[in-house]
N, C-alpha and C positions, 0 to 999 in steps of 0.2 A: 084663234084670233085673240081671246082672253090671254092667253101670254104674251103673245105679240104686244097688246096693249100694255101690259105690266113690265115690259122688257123696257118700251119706249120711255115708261113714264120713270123708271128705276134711273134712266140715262140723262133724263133731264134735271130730276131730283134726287139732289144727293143731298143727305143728313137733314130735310127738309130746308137746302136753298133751290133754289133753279138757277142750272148751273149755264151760264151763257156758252158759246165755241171757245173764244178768248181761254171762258175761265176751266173748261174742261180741259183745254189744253196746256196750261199754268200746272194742274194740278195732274194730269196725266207724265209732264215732263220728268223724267230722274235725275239728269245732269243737265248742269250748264258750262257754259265756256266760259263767261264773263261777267263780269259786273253789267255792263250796257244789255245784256240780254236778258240778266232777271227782272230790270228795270224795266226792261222794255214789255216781257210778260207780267210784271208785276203791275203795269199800268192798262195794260189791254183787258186784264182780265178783272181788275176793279173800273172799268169806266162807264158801264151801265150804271153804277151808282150814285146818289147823290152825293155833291160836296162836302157835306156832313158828316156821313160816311166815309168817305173817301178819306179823310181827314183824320178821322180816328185809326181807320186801318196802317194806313200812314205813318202815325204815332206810333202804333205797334211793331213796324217794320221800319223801322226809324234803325235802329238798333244793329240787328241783321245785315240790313241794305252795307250801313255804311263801315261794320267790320268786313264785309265782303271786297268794298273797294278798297279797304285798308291792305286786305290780304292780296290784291292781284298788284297795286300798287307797290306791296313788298316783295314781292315774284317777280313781277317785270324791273325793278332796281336789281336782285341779285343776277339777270340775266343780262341786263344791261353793262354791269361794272364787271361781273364772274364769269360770265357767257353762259351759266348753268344755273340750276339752283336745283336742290336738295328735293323740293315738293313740286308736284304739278299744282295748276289753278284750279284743276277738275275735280282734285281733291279737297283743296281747302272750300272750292264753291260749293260744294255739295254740302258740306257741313251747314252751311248759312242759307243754303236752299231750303234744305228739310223745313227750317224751321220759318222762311217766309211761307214755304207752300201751304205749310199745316195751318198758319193763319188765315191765306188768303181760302183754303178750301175749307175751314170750319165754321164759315161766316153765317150760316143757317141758323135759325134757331134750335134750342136744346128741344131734345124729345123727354116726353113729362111720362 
């Protein structure tokens, strides 16, 4: 029953946040397809928090977000005009994943 308990509490607290469904699943996910989809996890998964918060994280994923649209933006043009293009979305999105996920999951405070 003691691991059980230590199991559950290990799954709710990661790196001392408490980790909501939303943001277990942000931070669970490896790929995405889209811009609208990190967005969409990137908003589900910060929304228990205040607008304060939310605002700052924001800032930080400012950056990120919006090379992400830049890159399916330039993906969808070369398939548009070429009918092909050189790179999937799956891979330029991943690159700009990594580094919104690792924000949105290291929001916890530091361990002293």
């Amino acid at each position: 029953m003691k691991s059980f308990i230590k199991k559950r509490l290990r799954e709710e607290i990661i790196d001392g946040q408490y980790m909501t469904p939303a943001m277990k699943t942000a931070c669970n996910k490896m790929t995405i397809g889209s811009y609208e989809e990190a967005l969409s996890l990137t908003e589900k998964a910060i929304a228990h928090l205040s607008e304060k918060e939310k605002f700052k994280i924001m800032e930080k994923l400012h950056q990120p977000l919006s090379r992400l649209k830049d890159a399916q933006n330039t993906l969808d043009d070369e398939v548009s005009r070429y009918h092909m293009t050189g790179d999937s979305l799956a891979d330029e999105a991943d690159t700009y994943w990594h580094q919104i996920q690792s924000t949105i999951c290291e929001l916890g405070p530091s361990f002293q």
